[in-house]
The first five atom37 places (N, CA, C, CB, O) and aatype in JSON, in Angstrom:
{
  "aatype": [20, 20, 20, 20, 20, 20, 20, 20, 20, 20, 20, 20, 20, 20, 20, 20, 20, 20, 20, 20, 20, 20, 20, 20, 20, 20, 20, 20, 20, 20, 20, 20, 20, 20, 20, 20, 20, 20, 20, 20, 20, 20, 20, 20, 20, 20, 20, 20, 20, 20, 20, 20, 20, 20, 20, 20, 20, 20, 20, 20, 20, 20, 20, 20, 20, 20, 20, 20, 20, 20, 20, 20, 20, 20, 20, 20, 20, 20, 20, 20, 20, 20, 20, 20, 20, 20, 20, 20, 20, 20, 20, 20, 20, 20, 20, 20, 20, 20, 20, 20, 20, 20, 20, 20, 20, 20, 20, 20, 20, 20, 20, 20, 20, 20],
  "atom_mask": [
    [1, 1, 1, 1, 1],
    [1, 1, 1, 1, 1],
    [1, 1, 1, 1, 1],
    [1, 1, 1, 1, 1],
    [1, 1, 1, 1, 1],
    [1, 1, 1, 1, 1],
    [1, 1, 1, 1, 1],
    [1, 1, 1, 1, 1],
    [1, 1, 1, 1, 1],
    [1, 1, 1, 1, 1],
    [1, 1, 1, 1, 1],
    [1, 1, 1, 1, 1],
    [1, 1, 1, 1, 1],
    [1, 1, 1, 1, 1],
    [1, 1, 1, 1, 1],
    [1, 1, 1, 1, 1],
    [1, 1, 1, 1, 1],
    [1, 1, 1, 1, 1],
    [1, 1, 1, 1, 1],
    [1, 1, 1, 1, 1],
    [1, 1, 1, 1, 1],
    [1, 1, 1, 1, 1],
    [1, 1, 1, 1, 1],
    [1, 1, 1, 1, 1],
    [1, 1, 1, 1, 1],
    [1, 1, 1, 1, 1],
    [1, 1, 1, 1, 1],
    [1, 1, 1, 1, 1],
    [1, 1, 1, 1, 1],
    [1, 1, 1, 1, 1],
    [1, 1, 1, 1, 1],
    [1, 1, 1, 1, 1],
    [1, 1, 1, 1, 1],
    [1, 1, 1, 1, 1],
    [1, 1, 1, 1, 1],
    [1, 1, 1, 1, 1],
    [1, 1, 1, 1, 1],
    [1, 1, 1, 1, 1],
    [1, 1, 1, 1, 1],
    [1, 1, 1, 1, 1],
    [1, 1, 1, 1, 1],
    [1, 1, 1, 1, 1],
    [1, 1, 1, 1, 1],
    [1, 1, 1, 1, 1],
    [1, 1, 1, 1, 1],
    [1, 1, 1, 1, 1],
    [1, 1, 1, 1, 1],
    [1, 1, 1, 1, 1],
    [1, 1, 1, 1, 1],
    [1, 1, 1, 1, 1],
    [1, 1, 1, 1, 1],
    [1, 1, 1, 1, 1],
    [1, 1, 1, 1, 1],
    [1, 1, 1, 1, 1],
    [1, 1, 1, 1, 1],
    [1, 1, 1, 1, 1],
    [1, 1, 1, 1, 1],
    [1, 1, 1, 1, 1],
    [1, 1, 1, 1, 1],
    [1, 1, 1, 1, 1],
    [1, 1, 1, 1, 1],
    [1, 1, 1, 1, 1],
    [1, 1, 1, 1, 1],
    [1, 1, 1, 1, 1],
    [1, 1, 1, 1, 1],
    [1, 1, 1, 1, 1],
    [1, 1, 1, 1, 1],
    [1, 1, 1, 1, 1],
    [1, 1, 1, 1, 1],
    [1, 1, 1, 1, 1],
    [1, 1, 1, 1, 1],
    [1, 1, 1, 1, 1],
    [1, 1, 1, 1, 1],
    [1, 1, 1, 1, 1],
    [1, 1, 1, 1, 1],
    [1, 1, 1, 1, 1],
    [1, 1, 1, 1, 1],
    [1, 1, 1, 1, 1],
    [1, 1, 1, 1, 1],
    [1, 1, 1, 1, 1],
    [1, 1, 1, 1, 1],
    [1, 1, 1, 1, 1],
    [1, 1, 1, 1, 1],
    [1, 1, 1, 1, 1],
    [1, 1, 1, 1, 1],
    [1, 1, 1, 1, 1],
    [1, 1, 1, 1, 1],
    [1, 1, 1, 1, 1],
    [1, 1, 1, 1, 1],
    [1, 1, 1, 1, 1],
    [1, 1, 1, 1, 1],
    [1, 1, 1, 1, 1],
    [1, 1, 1, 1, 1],
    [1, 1, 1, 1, 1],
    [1, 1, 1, 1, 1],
    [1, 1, 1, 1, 1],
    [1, 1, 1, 1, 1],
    [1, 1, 1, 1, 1],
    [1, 1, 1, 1, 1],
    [1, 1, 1, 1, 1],
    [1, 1, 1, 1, 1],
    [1, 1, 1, 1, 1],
    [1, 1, 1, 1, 1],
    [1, 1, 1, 1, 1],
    [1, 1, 1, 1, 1],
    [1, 1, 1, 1, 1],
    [1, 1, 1, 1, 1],
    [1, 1, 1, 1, 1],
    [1, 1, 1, 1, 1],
    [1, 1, 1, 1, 1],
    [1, 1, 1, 1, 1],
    [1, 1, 1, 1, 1],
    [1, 1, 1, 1, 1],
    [1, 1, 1, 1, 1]
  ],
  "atom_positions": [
    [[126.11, 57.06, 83.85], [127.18, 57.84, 84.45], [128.39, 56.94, 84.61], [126.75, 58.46, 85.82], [128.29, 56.09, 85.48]],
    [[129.27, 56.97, 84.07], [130.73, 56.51, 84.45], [131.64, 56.72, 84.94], [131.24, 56.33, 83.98], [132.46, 57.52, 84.47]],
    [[131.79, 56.14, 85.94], [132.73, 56.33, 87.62], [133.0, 55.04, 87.1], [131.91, 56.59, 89.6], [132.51, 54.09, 86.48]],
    [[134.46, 55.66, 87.9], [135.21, 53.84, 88.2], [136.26, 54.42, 89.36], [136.4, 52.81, 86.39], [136.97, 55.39, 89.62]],
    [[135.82, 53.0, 89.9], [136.71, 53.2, 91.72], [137.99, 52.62, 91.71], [135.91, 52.26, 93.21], [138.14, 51.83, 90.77]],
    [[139.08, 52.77, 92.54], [140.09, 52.11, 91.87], [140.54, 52.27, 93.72], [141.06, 52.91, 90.23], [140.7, 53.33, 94.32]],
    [[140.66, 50.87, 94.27], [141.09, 51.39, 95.6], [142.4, 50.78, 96.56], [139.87, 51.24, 96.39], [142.68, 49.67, 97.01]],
    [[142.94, 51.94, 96.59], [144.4, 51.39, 97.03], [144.46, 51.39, 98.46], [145.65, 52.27, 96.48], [143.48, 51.17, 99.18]],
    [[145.84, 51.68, 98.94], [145.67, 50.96, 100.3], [145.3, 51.92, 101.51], [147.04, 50.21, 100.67], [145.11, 51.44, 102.62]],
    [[145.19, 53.51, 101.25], [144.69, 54.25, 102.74], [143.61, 54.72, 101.7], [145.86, 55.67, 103.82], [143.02, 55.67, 102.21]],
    [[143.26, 54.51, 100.84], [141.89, 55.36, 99.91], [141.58, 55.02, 98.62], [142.11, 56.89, 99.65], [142.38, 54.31, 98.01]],
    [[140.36, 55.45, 97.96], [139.82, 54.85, 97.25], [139.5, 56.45, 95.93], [138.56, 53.92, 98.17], [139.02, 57.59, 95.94]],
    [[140.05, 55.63, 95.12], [139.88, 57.06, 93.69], [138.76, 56.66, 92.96], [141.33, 57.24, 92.31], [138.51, 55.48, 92.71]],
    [[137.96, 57.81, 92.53], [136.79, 57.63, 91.95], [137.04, 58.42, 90.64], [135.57, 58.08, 92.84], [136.96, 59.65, 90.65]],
    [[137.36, 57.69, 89.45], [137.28, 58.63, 88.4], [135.93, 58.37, 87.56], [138.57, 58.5, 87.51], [135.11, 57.46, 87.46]],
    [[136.09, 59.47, 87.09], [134.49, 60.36, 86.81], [134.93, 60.02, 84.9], [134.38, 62.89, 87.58], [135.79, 60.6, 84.24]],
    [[134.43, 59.43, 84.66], [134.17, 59.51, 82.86], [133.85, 60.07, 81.97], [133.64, 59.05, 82.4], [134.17, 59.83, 80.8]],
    [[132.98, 61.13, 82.48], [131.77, 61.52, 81.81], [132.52, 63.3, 81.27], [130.12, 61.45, 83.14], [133.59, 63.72, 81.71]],
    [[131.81, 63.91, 80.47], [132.66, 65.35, 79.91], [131.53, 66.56, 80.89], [132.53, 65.65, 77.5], [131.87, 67.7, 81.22]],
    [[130.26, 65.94, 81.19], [129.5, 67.35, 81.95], [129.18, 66.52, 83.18], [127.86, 68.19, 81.08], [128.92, 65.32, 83.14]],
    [[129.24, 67.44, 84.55], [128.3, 67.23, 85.2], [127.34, 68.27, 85.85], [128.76, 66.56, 85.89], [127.41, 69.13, 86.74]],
    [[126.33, 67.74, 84.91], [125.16, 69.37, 84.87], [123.93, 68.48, 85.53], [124.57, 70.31, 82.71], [124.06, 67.39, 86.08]],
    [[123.0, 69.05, 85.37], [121.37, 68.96, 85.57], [121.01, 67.52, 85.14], [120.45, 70.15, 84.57], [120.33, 66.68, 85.73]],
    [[121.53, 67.47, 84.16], [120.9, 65.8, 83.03], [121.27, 64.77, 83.99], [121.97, 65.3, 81.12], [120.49, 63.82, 84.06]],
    [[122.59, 64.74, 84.96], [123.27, 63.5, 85.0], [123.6, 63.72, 86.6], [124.62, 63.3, 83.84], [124.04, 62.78, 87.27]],
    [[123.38, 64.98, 87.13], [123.63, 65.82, 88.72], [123.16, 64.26, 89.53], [122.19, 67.71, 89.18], [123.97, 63.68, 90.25]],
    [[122.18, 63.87, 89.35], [121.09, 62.83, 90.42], [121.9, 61.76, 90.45], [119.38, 62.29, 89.85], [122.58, 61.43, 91.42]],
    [[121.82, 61.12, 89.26], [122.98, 59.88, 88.77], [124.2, 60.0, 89.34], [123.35, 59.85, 87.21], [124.67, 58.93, 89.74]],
    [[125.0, 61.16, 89.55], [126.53, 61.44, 90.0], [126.39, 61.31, 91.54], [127.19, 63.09, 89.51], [127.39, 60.84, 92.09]],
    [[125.41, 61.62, 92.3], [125.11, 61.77, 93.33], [124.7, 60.01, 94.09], [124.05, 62.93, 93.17], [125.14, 59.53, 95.13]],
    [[123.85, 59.49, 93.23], [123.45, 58.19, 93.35], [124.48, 57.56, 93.34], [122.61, 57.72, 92.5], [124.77, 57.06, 94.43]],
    [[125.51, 57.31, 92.11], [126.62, 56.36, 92.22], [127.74, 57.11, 93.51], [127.42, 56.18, 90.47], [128.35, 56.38, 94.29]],
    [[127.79, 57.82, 93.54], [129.28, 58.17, 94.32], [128.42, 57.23, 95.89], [129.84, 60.63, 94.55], [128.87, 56.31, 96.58]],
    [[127.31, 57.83, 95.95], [126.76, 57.01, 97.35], [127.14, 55.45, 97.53], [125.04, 57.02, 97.36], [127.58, 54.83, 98.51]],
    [[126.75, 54.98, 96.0], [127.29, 53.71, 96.17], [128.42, 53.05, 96.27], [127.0, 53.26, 95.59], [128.6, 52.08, 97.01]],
    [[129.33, 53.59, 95.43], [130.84, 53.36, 95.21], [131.44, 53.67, 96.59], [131.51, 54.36, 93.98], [132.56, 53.22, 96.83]],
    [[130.72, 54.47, 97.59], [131.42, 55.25, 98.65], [130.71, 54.6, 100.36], [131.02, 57.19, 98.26], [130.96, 55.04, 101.48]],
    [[129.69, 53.34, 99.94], [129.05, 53.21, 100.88], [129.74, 52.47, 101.98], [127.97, 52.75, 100.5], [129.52, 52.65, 103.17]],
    [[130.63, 51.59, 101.46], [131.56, 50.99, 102.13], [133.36, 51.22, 102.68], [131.4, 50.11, 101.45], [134.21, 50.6, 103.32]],
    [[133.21, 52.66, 101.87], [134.67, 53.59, 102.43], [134.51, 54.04, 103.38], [135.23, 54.72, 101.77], [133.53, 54.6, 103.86]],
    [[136.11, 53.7, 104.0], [136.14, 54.68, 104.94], [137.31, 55.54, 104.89], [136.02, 54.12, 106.16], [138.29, 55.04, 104.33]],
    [[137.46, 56.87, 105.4], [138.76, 57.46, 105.02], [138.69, 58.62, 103.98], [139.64, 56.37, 104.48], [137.75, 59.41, 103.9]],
    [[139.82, 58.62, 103.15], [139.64, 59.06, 101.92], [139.55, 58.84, 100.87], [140.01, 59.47, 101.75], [140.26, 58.06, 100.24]],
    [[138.36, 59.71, 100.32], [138.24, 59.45, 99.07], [138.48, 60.38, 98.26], [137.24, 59.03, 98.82], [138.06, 61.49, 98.58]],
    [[139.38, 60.2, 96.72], [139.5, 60.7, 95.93], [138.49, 60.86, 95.21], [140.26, 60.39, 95.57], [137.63, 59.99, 95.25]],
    [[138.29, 62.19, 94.23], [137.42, 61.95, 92.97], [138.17, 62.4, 91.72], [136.03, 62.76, 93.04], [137.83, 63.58, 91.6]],
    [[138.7, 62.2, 91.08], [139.27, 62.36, 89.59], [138.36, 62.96, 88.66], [139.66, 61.02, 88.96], [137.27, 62.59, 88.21]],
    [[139.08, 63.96, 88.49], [137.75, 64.89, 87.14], [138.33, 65.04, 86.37], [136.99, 66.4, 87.22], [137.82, 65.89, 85.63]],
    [[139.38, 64.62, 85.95], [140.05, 65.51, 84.66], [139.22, 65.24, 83.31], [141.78, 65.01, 84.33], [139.37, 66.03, 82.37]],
    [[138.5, 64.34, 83.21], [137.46, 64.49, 81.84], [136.68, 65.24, 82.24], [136.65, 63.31, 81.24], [136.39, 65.43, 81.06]],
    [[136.05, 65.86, 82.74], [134.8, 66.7, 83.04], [135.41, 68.18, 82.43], [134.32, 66.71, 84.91], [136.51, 68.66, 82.72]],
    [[134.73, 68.57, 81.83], [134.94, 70.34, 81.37], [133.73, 70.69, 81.26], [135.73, 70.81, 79.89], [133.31, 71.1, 80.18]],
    [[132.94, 70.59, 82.38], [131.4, 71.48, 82.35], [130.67, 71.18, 83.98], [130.07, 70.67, 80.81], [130.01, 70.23, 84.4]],
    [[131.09, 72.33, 84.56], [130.0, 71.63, 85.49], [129.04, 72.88, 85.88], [130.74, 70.83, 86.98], [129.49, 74.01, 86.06]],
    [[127.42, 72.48, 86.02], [126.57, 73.58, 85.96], [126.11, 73.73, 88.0], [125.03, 73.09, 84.61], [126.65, 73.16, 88.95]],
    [[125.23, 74.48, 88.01], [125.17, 74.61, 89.99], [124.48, 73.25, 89.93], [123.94, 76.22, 91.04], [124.88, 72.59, 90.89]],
    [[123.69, 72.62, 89.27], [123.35, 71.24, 89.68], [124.44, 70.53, 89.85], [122.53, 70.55, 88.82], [124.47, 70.03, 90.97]],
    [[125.27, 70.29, 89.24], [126.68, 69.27, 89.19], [127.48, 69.97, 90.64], [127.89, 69.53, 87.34], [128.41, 69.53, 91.32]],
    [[126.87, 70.91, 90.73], [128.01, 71.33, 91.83], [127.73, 71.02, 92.98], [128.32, 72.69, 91.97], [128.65, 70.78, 93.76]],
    [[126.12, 70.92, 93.48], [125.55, 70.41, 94.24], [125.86, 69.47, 94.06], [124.59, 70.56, 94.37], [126.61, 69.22, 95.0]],
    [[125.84, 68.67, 93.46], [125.67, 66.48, 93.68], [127.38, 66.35, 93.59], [124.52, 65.1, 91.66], [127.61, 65.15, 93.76]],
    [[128.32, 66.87, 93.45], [129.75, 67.11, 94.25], [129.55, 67.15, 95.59], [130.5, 68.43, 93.91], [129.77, 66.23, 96.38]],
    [[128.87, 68.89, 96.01], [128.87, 69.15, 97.5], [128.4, 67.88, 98.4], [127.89, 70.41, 97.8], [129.08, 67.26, 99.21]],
    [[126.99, 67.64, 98.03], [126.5, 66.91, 98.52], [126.63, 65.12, 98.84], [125.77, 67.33, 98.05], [126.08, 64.31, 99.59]],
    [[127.91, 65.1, 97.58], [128.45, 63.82, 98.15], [129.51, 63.78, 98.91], [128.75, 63.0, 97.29], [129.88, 62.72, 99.41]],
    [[130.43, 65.48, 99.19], [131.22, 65.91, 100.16], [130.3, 65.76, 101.54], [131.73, 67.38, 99.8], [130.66, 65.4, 102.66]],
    [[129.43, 66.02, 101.22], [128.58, 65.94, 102.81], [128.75, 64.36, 103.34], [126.56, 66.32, 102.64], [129.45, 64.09, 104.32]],
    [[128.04, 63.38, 102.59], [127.96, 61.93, 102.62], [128.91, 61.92, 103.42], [128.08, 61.06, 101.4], [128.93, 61.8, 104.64]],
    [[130.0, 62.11, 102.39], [131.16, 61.37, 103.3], [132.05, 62.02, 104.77], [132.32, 61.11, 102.21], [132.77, 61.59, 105.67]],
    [[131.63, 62.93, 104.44], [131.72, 63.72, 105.98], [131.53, 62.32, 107.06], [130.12, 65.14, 106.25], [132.53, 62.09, 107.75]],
    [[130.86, 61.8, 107.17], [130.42, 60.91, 108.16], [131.09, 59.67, 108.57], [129.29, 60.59, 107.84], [130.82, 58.81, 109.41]],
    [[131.99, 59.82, 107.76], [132.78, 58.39, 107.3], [134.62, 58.79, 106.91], [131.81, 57.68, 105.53], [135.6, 58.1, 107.22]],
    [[134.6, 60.01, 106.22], [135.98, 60.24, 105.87], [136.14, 61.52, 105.57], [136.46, 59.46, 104.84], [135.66, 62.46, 106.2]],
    [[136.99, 61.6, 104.34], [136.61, 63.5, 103.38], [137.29, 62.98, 101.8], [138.06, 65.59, 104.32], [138.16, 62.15, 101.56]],
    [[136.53, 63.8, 100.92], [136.57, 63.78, 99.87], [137.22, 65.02, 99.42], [135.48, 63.5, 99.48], [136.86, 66.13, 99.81]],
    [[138.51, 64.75, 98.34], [139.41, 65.15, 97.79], [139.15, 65.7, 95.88], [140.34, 64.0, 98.17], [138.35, 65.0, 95.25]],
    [[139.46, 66.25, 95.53], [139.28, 66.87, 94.3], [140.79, 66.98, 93.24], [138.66, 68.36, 94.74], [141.77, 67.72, 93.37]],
    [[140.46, 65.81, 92.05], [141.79, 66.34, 91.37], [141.64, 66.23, 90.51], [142.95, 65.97, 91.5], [140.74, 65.48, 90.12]],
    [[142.57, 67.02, 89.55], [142.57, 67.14, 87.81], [141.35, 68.18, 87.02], [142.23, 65.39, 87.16], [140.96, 68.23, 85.85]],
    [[141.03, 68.82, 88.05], [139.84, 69.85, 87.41], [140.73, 71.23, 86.02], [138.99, 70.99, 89.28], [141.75, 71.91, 85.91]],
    [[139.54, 70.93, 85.31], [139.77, 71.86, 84.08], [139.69, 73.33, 84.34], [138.77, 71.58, 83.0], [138.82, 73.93, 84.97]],
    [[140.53, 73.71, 83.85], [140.44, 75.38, 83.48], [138.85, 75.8, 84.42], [140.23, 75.72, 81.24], [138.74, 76.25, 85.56]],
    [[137.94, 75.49, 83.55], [136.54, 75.9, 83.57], [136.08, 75.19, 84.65], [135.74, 75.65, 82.3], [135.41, 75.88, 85.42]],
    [[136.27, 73.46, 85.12], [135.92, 73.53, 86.04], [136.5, 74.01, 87.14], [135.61, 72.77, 86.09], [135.54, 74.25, 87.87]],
    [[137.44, 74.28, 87.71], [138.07, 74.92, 88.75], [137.66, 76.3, 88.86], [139.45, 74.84, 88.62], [137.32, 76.67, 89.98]],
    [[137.62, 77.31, 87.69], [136.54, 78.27, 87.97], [135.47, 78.15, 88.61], [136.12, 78.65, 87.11], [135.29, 78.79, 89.65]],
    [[134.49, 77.25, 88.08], [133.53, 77.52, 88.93], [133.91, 77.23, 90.65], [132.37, 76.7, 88.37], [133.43, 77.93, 91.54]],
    [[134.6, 76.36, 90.84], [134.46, 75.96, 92.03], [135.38, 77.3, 92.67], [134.95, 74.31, 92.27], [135.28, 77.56, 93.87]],
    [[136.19, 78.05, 91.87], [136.31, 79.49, 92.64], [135.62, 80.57, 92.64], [137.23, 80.04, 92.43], [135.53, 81.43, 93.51]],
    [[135.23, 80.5, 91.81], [134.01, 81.64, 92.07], [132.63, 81.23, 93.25], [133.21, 81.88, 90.36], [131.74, 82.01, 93.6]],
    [[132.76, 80.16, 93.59], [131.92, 79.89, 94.36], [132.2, 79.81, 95.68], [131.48, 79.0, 93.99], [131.42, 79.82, 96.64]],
    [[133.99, 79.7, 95.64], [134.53, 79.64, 97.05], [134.3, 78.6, 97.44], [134.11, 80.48, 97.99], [133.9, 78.58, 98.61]],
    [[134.42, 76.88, 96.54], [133.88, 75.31, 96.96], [135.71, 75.23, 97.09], [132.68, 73.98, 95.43], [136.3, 74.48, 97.86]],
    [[136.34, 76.14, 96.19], [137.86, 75.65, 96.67], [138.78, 75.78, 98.15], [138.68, 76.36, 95.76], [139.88, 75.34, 98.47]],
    [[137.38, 76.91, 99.15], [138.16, 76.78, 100.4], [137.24, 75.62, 101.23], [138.3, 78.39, 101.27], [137.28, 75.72, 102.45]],
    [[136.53, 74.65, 100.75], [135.76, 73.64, 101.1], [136.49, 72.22, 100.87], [134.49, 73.79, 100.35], [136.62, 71.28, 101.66]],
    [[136.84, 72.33, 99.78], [137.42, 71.01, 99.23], [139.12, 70.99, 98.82], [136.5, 70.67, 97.83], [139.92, 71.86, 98.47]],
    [[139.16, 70.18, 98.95], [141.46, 70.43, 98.93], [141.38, 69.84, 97.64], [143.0, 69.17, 100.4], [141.0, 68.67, 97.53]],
    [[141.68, 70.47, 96.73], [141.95, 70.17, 95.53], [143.14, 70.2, 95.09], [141.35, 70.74, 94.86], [143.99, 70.99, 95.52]],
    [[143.39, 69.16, 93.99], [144.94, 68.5, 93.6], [145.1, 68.89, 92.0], [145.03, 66.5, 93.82], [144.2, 68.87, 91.17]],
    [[146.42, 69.25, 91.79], [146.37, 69.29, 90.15], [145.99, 67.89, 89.61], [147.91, 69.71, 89.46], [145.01, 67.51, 88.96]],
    [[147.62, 66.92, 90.36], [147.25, 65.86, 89.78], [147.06, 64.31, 90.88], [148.35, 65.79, 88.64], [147.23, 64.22, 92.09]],
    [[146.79, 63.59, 90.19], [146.35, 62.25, 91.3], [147.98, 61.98, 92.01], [145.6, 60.4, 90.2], [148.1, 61.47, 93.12]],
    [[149.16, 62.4, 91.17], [150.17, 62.01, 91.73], [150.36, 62.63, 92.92], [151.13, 62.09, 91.0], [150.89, 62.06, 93.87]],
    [[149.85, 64.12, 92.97], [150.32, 64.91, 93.67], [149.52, 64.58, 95.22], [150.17, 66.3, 92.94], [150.06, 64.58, 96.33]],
    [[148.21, 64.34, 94.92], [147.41, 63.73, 96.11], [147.34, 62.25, 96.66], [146.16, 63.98, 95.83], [146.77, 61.65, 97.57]],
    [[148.12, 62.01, 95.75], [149.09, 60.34, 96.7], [150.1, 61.01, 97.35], [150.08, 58.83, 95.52], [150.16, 61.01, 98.58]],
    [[150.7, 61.43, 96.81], [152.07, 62.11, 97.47], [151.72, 62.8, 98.88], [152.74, 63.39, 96.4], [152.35, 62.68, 99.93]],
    [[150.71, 63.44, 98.67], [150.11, 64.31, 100.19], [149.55, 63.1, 101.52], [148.33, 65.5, 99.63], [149.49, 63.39, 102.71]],
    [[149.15, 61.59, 100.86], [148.63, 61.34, 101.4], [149.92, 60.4, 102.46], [147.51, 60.97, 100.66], [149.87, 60.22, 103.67]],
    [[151.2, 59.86, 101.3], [152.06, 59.27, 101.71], [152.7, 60.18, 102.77], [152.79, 58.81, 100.7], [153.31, 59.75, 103.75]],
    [[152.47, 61.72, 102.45], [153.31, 62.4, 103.5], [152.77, 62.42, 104.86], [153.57, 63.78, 103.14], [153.6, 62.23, 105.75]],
    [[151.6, 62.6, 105.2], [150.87, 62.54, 106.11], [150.83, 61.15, 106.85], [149.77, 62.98, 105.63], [150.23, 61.3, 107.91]],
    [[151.24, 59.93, 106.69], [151.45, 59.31, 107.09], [152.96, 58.85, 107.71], [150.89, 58.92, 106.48], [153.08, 57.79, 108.32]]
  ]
}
């Protein structure tokens, strides 16, 4: 699974590498974000814009690393595809998670808030 963390100065971006996150790779996505995320605090970004597939397993090991960090900060959503942003509306995960078109736009939110 390929994540890469990239962490600036109020938060930490996690971009996602990979083109699915379904069933095959759900456990793995779930495992690394734990790790990459064990020592954040605050916010965290996740960067999807390569991803164009995500199945209810992938959607779970998202949710469920939204939960993680519940405890510690909140996790942010940006660059989702056509298809993935569907699902996450049809599921209603978009009144759960604040999702960004782009990473600029969720720096920008974060600089404002400060």
């Amino acid at each position: 699974m390929e994540m890469t963390p990239s962490v600036h100065k109020d938060f930490l971006v996690i971009t996602v590498g990979e083109s699915r996150i379904d069933a095959a790779v759900a456990m793995q996505f779930k495992e690394k974000m734990k790790d990459l995320t064990s020592g954040a605090s605050g916010r965290v970004i996740v960067e999807l814009s390569a991803v164009n597939f995500v199945d209810s397993s992938g959607l779970g090991a998202v949710v469920g690393s939204m939960k993680q960090m519940r405890r510690k900060g909140r996790m942010d959503l940006v660059g989702l595809s056509a298809s993935v942003e569907k699902v996450f509306r049809m599921t209603r995960m978009d009144s759960v998670f604040r999702i960004f078109g782009t990473l600029g736009e969720a720096t920008q939110e974060s600089l404002n808030a400060s």
